[in-house]
Chimera marker file (.cmm) of the C-alpha trace (Angstrom):
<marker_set name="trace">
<marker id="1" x="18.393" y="25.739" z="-3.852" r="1" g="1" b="0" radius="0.5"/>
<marker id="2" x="19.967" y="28.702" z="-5.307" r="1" g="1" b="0" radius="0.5"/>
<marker id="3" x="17.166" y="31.798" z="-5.235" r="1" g="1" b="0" radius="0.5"/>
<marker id="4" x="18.733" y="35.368" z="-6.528" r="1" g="1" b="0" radius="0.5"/>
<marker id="5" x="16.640" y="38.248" z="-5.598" r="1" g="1" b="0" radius="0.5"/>
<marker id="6" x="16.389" y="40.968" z="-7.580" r="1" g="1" b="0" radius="0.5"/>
<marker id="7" x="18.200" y="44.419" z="-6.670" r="1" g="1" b="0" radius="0.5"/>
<marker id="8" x="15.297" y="46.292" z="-6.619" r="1" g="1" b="0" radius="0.5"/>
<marker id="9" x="13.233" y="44.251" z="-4.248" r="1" g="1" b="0" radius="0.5"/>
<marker id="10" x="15.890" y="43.650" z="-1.753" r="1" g="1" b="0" radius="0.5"/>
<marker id="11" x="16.757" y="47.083" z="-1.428" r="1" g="1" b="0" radius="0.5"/>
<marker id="12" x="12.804" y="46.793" z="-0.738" r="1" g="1" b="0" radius="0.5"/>
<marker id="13" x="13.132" y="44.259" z="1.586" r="1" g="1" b="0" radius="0.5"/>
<marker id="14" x="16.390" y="45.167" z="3.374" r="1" g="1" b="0" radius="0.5"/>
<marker id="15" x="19.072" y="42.313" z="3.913" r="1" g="1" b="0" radius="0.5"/>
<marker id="16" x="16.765" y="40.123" z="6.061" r="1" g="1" b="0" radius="0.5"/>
<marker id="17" x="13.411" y="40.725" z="4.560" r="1" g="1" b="0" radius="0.5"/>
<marker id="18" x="15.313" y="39.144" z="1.933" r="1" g="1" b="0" radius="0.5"/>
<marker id="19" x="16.779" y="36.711" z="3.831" r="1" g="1" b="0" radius="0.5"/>
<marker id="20" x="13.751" y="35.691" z="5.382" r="1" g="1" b="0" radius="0.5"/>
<marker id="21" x="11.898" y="35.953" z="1.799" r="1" g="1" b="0" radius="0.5"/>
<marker id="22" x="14.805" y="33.378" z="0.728" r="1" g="1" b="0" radius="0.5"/>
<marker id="23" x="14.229" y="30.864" z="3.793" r="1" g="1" b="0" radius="0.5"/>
<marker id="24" x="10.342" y="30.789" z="3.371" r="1" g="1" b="0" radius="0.5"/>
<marker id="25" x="11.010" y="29.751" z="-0.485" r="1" g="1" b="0" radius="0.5"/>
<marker id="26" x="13.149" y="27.081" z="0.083" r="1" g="1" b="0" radius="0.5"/>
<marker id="27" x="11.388" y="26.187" z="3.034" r="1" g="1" b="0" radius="0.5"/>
<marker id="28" x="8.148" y="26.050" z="0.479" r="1" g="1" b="0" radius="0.5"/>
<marker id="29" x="10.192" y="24.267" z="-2.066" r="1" g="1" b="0" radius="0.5"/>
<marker id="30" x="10.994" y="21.583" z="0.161" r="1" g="1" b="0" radius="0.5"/>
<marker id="31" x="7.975" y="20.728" z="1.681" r="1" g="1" b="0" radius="0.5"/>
<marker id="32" x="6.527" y="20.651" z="-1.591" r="1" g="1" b="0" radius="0.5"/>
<marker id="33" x="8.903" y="17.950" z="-2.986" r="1" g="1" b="0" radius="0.5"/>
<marker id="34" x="8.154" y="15.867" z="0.094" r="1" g="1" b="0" radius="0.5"/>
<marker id="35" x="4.646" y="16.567" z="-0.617" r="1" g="1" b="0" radius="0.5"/>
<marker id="36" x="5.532" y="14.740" z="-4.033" r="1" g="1" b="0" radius="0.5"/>
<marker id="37" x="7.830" y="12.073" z="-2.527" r="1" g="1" b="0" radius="0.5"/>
<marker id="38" x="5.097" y="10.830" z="-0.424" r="1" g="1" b="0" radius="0.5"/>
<marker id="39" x="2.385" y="10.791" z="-3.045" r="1" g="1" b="0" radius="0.5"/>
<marker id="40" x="4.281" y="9.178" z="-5.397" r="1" g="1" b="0" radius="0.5"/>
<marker id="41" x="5.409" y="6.507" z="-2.645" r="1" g="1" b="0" radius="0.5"/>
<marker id="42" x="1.516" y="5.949" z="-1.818" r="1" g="1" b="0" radius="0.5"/>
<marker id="43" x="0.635" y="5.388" z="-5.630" r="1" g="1" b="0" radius="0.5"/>
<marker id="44" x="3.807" y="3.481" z="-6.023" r="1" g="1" b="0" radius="0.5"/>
<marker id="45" x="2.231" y="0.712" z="-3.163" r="1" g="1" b="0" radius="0.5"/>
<marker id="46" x="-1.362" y="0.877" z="-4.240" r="1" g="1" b="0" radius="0.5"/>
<marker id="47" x="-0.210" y="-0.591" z="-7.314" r="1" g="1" b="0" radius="0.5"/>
<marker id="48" x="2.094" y="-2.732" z="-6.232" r="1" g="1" b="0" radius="0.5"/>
<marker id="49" x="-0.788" y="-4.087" z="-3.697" r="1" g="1" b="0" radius="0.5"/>
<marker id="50" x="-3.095" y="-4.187" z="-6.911" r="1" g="1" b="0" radius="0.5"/>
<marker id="51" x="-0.416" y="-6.505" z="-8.686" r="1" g="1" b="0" radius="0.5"/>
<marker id="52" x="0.154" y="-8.791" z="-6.258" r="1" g="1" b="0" radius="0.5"/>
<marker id="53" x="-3.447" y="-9.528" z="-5.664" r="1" g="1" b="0" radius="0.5"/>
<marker id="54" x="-3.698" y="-10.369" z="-9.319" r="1" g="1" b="0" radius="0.5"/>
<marker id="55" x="-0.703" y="-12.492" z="-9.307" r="1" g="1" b="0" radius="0.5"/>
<marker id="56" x="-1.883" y="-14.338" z="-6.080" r="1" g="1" b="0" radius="0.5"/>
<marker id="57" x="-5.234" y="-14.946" z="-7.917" r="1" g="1" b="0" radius="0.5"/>
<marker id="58" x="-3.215" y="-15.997" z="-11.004" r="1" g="1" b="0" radius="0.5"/>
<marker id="59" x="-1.507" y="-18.694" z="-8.896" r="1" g="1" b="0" radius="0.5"/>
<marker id="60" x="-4.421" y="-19.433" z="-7.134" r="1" g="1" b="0" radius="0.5"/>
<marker id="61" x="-5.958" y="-20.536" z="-10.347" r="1" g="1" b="0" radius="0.5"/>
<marker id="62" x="-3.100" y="-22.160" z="-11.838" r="1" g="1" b="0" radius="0.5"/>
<marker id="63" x="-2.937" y="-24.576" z="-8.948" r="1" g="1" b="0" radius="0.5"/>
<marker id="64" x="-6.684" y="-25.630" z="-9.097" r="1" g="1" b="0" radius="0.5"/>
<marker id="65" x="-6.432" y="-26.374" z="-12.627" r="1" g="1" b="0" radius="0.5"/>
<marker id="66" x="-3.361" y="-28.344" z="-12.070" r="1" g="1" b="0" radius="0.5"/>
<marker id="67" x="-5.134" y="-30.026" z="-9.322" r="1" g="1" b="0" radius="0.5"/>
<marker id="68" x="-7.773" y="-31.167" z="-11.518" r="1" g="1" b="0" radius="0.5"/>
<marker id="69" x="-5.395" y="-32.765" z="-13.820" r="1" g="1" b="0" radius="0.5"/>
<marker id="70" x="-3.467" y="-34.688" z="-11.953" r="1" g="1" b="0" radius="0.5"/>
<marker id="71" x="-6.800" y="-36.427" z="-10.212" r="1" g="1" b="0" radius="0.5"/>
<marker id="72" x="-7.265" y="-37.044" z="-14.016" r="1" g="1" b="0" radius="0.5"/>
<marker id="73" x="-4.317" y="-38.787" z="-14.807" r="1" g="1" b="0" radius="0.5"/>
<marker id="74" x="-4.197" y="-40.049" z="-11.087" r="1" g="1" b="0" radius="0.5"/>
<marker id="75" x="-7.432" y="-41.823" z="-12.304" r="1" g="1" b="0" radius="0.5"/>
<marker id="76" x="-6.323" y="-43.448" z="-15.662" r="1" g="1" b="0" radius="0.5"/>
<marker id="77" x="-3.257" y="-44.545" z="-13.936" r="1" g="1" b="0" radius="0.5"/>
<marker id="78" x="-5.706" y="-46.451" z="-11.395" r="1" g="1" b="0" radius="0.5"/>
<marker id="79" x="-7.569" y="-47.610" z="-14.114" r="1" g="1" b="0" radius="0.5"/>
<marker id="80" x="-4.590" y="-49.106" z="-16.419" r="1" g="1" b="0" radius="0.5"/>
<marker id="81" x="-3.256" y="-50.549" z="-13.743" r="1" g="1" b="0" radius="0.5"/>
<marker id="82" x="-6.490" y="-52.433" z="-12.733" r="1" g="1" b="0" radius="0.5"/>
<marker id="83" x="-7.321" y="-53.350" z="-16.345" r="1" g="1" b="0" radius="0.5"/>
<marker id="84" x="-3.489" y="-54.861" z="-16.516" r="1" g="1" b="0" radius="0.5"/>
<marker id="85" x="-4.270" y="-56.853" z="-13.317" r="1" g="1" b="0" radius="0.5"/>
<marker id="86" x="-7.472" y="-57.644" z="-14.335" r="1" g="1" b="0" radius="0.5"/>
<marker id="87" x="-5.304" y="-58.966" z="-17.871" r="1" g="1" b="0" radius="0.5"/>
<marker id="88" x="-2.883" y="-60.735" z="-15.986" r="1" g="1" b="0" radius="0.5"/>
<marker id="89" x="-5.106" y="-62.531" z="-13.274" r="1" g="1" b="0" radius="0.5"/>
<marker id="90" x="-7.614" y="-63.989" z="-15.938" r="1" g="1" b="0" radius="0.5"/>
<link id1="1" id2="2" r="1" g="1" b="0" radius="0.2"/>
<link id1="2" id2="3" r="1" g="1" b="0" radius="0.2"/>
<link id1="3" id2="4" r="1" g="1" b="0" radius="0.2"/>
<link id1="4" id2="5" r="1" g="1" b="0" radius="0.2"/>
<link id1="5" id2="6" r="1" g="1" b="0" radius="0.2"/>
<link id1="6" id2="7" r="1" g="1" b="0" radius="0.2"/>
<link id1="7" id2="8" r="1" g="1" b="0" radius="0.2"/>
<link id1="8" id2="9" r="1" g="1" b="0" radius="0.2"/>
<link id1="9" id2="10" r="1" g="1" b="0" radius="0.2"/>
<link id1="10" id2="11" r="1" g="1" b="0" radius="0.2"/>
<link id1="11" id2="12" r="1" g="1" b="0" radius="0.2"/>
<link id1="12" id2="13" r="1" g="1" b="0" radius="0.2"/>
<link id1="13" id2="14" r="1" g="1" b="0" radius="0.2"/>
<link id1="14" id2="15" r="1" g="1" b="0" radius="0.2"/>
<link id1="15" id2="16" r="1" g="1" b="0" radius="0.2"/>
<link id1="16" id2="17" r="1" g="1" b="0" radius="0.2"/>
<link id1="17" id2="18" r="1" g="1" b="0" radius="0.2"/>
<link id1="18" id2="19" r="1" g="1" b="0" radius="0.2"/>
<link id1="19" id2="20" r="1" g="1" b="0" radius="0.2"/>
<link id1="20" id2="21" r="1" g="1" b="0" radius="0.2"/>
<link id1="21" id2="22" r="1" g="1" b="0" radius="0.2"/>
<link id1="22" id2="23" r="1" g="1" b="0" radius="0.2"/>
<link id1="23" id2="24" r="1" g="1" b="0" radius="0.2"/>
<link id1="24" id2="25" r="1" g="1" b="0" radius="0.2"/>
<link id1="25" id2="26" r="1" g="1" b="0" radius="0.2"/>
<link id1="26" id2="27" r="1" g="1" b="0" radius="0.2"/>
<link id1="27" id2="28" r="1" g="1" b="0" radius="0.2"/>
<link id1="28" id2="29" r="1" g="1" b="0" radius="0.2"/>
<link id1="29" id2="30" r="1" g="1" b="0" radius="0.2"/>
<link id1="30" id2="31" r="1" g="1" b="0" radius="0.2"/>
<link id1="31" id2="32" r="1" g="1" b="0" radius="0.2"/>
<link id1="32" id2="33" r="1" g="1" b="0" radius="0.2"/>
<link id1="33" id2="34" r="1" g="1" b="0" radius="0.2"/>
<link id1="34" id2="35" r="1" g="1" b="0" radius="0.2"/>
<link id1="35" id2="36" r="1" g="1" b="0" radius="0.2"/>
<link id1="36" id2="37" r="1" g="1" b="0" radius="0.2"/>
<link id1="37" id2="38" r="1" g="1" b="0" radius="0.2"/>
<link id1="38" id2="39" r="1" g="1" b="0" radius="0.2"/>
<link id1="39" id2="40" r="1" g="1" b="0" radius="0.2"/>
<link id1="40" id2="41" r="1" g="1" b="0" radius="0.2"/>
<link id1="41" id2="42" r="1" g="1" b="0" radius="0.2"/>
<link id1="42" id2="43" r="1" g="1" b="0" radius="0.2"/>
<link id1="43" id2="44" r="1" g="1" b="0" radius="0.2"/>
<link id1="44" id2="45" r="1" g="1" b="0" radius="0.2"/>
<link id1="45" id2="46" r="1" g="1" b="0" radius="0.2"/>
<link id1="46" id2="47" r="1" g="1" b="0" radius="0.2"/>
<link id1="47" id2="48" r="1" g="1" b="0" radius="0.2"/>
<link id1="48" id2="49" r="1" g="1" b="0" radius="0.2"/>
<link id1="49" id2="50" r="1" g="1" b="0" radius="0.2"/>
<link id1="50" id2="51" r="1" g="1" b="0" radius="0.2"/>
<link id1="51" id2="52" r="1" g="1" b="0" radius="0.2"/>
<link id1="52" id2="53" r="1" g="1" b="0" radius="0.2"/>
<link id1="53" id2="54" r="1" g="1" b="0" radius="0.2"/>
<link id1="54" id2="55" r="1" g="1" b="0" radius="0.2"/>
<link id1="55" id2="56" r="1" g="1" b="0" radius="0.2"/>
<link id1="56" id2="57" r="1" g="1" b="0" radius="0.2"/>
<link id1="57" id2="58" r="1" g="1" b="0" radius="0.2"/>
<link id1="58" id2="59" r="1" g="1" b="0" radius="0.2"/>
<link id1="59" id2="60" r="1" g="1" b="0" radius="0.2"/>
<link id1="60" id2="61" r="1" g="1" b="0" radius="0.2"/>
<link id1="61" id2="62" r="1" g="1" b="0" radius="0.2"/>
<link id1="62" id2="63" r="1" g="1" b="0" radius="0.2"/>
<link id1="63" id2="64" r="1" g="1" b="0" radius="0.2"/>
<link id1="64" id2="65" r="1" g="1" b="0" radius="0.2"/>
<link id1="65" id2="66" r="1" g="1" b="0" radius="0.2"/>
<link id1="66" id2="67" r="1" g="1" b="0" radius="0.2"/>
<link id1="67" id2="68" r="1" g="1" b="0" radius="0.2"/>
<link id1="68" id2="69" r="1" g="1" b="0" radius="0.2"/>
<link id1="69" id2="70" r="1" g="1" b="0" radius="0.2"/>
<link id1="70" id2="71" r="1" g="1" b="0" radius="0.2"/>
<link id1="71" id2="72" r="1" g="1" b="0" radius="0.2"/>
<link id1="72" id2="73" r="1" g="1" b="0" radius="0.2"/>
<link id1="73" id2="74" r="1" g="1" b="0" radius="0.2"/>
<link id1="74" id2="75" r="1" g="1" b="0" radius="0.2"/>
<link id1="75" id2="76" r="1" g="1" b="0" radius="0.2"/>
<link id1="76" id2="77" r="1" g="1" b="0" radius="0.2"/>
<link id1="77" id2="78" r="1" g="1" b="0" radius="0.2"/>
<link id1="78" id2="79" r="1" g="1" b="0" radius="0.2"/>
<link id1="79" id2="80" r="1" g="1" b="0" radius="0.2"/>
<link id1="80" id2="81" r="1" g="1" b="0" radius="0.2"/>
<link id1="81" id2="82" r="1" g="1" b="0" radius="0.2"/>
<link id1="82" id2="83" r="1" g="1" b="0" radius="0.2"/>
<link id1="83" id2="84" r="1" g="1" b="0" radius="0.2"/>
<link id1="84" id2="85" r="1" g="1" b="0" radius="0.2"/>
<link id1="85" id2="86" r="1" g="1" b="0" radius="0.2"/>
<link id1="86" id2="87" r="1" g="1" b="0" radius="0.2"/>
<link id1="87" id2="88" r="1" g="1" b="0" radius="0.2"/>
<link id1="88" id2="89" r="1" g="1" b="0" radius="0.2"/>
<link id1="89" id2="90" r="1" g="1" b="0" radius="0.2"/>
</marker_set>
C-alpha cells in the first residue's frame, strides 16, 4: 500500500516517526482486510450449510414421494397380472 505523508507532518514526525506512522497503517490496513476475508468466508459457509440442508430435505422428499408411487404401480402390476391369471386359468 502506497501511504504519502504530508511535508508538514513528517518534518513533525522526523524520518521514523514517519516511518513508523507508515508501518502501523499498513499494518492496520491489513489486518483489517483479513478481518473482512474471514467474515466474508464465515457468511460464505453459513449459507452454503443453509443450502445444502434445504437441498438434502428437497431430496429427501422427492424420494418418499417416489417411493409411494412405485408401491402404487408395484400394486396394479400385481393386480393385472393376477386378474390375467385369474382370465387365463378359468
Amino acid at each position: 500500500m502506497l501511504i504519502a505523508i504530508p511535508r508538514v507532518l513528517r518534518e513533525k514526525l522526523g524520518e521514523e516517526g514517519a516511518k513508523g506512522l507508515v508501518e502501523l497503517l499498513n499494518s492496520q490496513a491489513q489486518n483489517n482486510g483479513d478481518s473482512i476475508t474471514t467474515f466474508v468466508e464465515e457468511k460464505f459457509e453459513r449459507r452454503l450449510s443453509e443450502e445444502l440442508a434445504k437441498l438434502r430435505e428437497e431430496i429427501y422428499k422427492g424420494q418418499a414421494v417416489m417411493i409411494r408411487w412405485m408401491f402404487v404401480f408395484w400394486v396394479g402390476q400385481i393386480g393385472a397380472m393376477l386378474g390375467i391369471l385369474f382370465a387365463f386359468f378359468n
